[in-house]
PDB file with one MODEL, atoms N, CA, C and O in Angstrom:
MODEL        1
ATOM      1  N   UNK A   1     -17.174 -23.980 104.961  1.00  0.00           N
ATOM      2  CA  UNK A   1     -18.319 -23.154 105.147  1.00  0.00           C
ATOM      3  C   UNK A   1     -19.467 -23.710 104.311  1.00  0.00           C
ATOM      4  O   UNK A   1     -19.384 -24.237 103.201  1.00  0.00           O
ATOM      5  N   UNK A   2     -20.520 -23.502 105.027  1.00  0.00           N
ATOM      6  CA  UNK A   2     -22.075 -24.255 104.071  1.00  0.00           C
ATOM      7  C   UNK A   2     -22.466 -23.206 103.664  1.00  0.00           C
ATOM      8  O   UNK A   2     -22.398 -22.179 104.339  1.00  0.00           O
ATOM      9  N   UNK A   3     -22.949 -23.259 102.486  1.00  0.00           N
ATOM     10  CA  UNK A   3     -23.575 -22.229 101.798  1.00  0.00           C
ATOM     11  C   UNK A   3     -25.125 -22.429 101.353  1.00  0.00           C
ATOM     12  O   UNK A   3     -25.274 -23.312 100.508  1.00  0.00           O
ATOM     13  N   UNK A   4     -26.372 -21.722 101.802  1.00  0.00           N
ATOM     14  CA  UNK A   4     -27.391 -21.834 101.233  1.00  0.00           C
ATOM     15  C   UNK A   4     -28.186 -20.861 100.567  1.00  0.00           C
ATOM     16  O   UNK A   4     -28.546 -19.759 100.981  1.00  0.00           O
ATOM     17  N   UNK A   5     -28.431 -21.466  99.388  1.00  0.00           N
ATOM     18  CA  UNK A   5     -29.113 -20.318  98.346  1.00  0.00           C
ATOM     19  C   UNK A   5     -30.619 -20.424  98.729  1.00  0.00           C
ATOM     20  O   UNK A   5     -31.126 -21.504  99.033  1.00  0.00           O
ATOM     21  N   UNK A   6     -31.265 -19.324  98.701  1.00  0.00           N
ATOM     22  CA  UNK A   6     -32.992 -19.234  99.077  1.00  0.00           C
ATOM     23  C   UNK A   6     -33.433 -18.145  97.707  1.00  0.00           C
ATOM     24  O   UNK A   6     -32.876 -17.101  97.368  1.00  0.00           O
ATOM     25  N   UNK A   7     -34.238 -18.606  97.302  1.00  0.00           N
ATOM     26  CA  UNK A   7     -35.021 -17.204  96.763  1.00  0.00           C
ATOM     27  C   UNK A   7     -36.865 -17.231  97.329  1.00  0.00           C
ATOM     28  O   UNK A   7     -37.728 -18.109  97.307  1.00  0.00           O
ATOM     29  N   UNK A   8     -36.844 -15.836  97.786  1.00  0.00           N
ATOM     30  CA  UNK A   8     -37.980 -15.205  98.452  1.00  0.00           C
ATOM     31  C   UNK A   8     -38.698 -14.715  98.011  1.00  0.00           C
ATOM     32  O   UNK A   8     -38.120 -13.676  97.690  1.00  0.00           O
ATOM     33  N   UNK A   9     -40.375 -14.573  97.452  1.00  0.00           N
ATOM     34  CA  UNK A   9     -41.036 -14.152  96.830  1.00  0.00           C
ATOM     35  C   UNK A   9     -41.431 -12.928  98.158  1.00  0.00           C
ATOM     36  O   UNK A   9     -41.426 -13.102  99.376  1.00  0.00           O
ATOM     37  N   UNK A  10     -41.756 -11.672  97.347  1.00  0.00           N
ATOM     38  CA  UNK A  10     -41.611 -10.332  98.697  1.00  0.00           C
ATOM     39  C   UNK A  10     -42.813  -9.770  98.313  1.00  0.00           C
ATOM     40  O   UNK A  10     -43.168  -8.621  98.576  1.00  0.00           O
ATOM     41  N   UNK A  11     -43.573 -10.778  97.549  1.00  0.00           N
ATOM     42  CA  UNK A  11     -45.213 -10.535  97.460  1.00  0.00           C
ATOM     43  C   UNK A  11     -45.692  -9.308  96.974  1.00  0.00           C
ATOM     44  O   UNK A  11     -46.814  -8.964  97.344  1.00  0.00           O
ATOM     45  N   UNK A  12     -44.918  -8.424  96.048  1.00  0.00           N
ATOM     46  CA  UNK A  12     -45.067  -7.654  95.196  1.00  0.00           C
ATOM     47  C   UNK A  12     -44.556  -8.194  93.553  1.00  0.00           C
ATOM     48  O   UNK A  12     -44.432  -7.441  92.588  1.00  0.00           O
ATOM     49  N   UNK A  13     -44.333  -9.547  93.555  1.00  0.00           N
ATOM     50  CA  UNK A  13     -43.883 -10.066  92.089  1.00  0.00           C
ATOM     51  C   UNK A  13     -42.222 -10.113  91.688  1.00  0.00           C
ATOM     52  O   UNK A  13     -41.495 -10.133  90.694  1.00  0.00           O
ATOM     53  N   UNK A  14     -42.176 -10.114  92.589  1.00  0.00           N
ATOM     54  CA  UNK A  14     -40.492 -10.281  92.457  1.00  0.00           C
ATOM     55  C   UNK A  14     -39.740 -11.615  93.679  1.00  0.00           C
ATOM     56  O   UNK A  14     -40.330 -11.922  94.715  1.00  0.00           O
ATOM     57  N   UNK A  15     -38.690 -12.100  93.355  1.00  0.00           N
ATOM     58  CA  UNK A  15     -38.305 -13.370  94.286  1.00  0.00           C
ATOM     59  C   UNK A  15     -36.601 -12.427  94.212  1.00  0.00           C
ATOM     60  O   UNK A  15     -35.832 -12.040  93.332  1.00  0.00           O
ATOM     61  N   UNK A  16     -36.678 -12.404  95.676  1.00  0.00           N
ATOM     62  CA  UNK A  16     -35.085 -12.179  96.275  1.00  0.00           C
ATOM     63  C   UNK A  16     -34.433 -12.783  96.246  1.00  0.00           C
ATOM     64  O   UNK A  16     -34.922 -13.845  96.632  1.00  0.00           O
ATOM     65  N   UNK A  17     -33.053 -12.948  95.920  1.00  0.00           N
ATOM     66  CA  UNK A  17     -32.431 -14.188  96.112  1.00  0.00           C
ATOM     67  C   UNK A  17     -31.304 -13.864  97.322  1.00  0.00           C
ATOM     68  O   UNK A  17     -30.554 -12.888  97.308  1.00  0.00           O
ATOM     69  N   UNK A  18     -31.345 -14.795  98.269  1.00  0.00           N
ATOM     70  CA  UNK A  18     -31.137 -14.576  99.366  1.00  0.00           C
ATOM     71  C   UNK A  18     -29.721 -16.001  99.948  1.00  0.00           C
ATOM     72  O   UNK A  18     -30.117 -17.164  99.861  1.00  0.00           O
ATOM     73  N   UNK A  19     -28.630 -15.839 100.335  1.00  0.00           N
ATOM     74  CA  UNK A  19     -27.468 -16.190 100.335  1.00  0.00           C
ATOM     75  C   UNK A  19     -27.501 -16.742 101.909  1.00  0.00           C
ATOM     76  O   UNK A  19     -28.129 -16.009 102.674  1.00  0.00           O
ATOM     77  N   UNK A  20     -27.006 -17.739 102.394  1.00  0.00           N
ATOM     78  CA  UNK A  20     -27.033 -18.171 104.223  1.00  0.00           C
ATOM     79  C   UNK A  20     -25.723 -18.520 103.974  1.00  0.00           C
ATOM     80  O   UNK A  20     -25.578 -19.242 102.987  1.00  0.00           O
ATOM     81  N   UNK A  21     -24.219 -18.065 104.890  1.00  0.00           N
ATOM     82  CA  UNK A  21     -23.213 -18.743 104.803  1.00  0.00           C
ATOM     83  C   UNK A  21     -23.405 -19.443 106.724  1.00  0.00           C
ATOM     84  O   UNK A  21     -23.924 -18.795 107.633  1.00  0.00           O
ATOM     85  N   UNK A  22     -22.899 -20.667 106.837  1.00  0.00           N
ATOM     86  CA  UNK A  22     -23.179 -21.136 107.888  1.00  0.00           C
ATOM     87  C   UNK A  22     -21.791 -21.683 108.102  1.00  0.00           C
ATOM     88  O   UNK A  22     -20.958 -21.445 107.227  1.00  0.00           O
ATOM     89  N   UNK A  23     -21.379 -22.506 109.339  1.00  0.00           N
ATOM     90  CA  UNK A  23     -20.150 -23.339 109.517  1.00  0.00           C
ATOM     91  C   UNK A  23     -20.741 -24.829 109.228  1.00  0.00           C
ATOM     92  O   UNK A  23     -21.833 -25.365 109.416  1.00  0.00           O
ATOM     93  N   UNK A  24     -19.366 -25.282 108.624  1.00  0.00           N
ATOM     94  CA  UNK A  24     -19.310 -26.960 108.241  1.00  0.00           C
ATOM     95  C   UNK A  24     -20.374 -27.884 108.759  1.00  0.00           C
ATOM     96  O   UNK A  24     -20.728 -28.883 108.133  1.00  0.00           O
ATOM     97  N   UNK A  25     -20.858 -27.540 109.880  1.00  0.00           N
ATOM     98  CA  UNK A  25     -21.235 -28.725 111.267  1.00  0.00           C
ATOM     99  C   UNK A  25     -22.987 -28.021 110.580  1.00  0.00           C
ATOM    100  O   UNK A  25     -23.891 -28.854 110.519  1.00  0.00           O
ATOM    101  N   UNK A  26     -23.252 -26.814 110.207  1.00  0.00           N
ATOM    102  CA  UNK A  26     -24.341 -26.307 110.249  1.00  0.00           C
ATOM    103  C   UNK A  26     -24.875 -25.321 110.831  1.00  0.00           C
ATOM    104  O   UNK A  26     -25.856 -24.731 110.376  1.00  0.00           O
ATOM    105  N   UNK A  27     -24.231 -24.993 112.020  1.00  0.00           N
ATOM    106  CA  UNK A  27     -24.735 -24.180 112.771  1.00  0.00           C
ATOM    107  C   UNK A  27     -24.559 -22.651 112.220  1.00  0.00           C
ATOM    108  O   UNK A  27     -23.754 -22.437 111.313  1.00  0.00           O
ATOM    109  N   UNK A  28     -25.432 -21.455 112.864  1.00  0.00           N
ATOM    110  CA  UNK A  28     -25.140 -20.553 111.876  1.00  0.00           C
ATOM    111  C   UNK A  28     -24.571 -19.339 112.412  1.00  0.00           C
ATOM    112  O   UNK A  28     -24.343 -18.304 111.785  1.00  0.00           O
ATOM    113  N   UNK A  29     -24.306 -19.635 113.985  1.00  0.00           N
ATOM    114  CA  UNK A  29     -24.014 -18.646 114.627  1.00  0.00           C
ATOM    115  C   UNK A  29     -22.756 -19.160 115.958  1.00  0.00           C
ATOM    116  O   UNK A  29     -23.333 -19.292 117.038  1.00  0.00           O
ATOM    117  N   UNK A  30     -21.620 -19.375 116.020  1.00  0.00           N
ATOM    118  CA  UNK A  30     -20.782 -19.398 117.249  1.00  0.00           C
ATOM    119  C   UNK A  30     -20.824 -18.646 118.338  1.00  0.00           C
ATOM    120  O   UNK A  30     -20.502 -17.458 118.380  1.00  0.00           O
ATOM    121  N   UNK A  31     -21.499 -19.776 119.886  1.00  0.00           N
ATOM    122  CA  UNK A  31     -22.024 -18.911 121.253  1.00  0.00           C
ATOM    123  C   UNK A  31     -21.204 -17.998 121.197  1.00  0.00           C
ATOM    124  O   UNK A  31     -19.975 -18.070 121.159  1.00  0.00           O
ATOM    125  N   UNK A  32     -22.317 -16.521 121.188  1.00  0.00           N
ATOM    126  CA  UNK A  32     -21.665 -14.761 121.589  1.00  0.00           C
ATOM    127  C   UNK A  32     -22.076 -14.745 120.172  1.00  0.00           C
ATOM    128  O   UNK A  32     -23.226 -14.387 119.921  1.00  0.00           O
ATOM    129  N   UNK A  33     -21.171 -15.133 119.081  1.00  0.00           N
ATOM    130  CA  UNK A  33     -21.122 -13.946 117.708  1.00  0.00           C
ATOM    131  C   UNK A  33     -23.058 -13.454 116.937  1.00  0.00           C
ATOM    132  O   UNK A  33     -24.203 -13.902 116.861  1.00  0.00           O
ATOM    133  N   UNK A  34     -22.318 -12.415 116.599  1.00  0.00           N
ATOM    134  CA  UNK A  34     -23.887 -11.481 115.885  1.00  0.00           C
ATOM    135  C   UNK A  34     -23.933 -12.203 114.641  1.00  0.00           C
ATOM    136  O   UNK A  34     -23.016 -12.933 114.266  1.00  0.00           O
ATOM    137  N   UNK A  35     -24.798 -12.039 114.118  1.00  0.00           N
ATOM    138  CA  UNK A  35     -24.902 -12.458 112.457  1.00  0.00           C
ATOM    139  C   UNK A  35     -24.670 -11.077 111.693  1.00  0.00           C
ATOM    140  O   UNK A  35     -24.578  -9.971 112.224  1.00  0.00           O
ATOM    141  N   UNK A  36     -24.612 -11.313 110.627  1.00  0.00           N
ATOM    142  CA  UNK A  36     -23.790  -9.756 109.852  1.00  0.00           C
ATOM    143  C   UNK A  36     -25.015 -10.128 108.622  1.00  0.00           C
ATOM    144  O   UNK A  36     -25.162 -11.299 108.270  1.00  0.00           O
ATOM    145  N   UNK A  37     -25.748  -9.160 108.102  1.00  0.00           N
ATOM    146  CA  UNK A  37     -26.360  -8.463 107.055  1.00  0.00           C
ATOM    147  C   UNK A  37     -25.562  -7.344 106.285  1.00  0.00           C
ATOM    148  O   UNK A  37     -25.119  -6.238 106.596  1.00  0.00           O
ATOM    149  N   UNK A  38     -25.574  -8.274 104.907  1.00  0.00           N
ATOM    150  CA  UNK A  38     -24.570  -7.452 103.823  1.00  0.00           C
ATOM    151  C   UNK A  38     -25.557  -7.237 102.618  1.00  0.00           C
ATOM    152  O   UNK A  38     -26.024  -8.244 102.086  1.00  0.00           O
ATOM    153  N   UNK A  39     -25.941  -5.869 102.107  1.00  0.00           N
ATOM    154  CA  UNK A  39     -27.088  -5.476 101.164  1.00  0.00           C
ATOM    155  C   UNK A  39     -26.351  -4.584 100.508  1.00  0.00           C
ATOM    156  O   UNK A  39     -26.060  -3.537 101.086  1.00  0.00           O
ATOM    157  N   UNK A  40     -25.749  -4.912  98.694  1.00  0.00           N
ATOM    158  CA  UNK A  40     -25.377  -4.528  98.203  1.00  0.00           C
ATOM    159  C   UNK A  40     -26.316  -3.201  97.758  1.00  0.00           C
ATOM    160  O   UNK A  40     -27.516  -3.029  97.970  1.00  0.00           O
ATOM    161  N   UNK A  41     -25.373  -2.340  97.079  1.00  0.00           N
ATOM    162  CA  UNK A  41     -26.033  -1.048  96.575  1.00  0.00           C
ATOM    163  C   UNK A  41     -26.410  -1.002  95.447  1.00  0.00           C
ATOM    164  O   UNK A  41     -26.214  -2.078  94.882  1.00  0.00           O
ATOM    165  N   UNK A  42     -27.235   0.332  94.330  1.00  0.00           N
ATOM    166  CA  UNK A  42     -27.996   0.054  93.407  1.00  0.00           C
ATOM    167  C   UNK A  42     -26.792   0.150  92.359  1.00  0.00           C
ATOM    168  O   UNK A  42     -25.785   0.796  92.069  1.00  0.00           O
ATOM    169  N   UNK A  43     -27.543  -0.874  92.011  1.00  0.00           N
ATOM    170  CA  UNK A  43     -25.999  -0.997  90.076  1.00  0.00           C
ATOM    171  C   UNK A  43     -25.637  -2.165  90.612  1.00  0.00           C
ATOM    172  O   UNK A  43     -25.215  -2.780  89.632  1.00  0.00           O
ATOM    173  N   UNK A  44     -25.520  -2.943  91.642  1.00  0.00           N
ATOM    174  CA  UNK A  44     -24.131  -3.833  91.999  1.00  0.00           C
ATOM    175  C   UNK A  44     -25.176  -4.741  92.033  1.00  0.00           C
ATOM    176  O   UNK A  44     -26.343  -4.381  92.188  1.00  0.00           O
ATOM    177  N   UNK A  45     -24.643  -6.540  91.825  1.00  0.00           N
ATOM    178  CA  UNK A  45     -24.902  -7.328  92.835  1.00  0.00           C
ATOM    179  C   UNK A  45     -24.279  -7.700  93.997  1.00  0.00           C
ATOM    180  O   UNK A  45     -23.560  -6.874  94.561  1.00  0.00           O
ATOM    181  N   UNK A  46     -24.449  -8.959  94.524  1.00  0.00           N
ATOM    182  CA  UNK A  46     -23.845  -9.004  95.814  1.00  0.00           C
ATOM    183  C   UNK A  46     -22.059 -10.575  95.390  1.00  0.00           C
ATOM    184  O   UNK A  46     -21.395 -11.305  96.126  1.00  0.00           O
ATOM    185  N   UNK A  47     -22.078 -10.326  93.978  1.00  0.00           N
ATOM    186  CA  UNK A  47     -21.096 -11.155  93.138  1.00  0.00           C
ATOM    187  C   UNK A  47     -19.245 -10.601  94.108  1.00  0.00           C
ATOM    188  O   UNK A  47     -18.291 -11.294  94.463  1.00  0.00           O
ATOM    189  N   UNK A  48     -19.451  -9.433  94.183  1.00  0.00           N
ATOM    190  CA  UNK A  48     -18.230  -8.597  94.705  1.00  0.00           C
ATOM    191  C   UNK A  48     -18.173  -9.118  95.956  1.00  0.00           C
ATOM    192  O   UNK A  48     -17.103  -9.721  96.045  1.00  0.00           O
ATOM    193  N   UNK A  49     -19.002  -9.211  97.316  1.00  0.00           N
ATOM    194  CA  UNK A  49     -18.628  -9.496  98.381  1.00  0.00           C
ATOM    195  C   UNK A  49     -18.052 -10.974  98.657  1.00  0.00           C
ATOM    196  O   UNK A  49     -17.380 -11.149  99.673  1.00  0.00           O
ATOM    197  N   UNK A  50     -18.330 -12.156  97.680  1.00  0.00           N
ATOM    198  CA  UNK A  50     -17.912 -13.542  97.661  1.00  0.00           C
ATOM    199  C   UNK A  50     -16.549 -13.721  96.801  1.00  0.00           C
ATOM    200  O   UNK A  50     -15.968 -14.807  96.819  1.00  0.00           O
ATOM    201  N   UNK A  51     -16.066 -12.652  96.064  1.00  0.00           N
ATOM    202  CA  UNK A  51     -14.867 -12.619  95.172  1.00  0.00           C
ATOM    203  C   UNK A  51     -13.593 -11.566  95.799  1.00  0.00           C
ATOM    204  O   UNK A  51     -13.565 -10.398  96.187  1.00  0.00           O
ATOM    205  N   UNK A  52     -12.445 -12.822  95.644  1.00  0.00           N
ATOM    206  CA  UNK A  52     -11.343 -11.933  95.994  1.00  0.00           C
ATOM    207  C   UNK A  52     -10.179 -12.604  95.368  1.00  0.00           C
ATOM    208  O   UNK A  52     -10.262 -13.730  95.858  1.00  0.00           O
ATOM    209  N   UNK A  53      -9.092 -12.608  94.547  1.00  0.00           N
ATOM    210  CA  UNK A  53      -8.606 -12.972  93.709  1.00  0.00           C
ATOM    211  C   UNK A  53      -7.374 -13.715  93.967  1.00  0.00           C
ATOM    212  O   UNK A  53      -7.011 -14.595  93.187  1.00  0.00           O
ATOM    213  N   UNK A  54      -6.548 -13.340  95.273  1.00  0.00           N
ATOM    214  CA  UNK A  54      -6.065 -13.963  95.693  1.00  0.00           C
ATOM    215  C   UNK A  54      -5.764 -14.499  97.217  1.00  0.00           C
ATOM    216  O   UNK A  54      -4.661 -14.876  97.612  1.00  0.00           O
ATOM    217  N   UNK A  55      -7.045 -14.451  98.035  1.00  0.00           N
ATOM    218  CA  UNK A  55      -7.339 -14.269  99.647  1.00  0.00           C
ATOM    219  C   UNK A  55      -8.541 -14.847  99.551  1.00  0.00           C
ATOM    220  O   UNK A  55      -9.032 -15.289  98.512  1.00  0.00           O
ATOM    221  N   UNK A  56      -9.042 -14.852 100.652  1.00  0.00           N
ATOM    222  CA  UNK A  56     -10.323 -14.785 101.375  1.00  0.00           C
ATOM    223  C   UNK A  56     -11.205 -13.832 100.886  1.00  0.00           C
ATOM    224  O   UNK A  56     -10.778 -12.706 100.631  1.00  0.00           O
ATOM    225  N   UNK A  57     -12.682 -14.190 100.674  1.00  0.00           N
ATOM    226  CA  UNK A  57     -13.631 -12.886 100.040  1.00  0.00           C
ATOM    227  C   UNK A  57     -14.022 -12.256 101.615  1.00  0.00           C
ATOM    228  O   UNK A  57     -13.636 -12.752 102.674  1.00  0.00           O
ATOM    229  N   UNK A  58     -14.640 -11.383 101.510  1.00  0.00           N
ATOM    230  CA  UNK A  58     -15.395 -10.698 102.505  1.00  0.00           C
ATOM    231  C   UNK A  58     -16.045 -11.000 103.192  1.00  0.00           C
ATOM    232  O   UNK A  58     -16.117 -10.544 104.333  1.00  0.00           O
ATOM    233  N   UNK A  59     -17.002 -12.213 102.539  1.00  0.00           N
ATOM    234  CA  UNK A  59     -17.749 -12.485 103.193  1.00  0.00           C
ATOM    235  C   UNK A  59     -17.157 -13.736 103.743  1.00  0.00           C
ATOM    236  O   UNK A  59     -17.797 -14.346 104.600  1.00  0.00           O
ATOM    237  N   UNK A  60     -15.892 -14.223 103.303  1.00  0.00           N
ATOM    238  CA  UNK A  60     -15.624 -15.412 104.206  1.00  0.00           C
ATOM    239  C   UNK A  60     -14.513 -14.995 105.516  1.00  0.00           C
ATOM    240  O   UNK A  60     -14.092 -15.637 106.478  1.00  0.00           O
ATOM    241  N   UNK A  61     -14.203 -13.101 104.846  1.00  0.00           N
ATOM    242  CA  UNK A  61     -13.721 -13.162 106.258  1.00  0.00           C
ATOM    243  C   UNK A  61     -14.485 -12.559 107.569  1.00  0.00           C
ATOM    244  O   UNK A  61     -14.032 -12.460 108.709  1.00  0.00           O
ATOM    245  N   UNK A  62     -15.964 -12.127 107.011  1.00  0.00           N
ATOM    246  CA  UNK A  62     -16.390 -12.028 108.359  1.00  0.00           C
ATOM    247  C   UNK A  62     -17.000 -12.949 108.890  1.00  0.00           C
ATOM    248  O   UNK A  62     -17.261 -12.961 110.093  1.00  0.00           O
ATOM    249  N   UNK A  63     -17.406 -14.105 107.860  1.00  0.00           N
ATOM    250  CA  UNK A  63     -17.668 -15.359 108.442  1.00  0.00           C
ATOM    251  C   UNK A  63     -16.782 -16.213 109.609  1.00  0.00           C
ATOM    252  O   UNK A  63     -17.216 -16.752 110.627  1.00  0.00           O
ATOM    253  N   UNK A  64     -15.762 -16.166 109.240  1.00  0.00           N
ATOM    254  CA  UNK A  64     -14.333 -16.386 110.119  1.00  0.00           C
ATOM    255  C   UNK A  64     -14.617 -15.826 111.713  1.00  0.00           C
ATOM    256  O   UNK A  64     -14.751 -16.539 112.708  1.00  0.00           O
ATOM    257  N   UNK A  65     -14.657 -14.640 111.663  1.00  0.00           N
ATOM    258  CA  UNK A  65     -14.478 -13.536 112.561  1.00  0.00           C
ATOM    259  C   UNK A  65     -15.887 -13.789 113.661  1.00  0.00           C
ATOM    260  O   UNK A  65     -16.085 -13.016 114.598  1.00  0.00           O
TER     261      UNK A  65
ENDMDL
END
């Protein structure tokens, strides 16, 4: 899986930092599949959805899927 880090300035003084998981080859979407938006809640970062201790994280299994 390719992973790209972005950070976004949202023109109120702050830069988002913003996560792209893609497949090997690059592409970011397999003909048919949706793309999935994952926006952690307040207190959290988004550290929990890429961590899983002994499996696949979350986000690599809906990447999969």
């Amino acid at each position: 899986m390719k992973v790209e880090k972005h950070l976004v300035d949202n023109g109120a003084g702050w830069r988002l930092g913003l996560t792209r998981f893609a497949a090997v080859d690059g592409s970011l979407l397999a003909s048919g599949a949706r793309p999935v938006l994952v926006i952690p809640g307040y207190g959290m970062n988004s550290f929990i959805f890429r961590f899983h201790p002994s499996g696949p994280s979350m986000v690599e299994t809906l990447a999969a899927r």
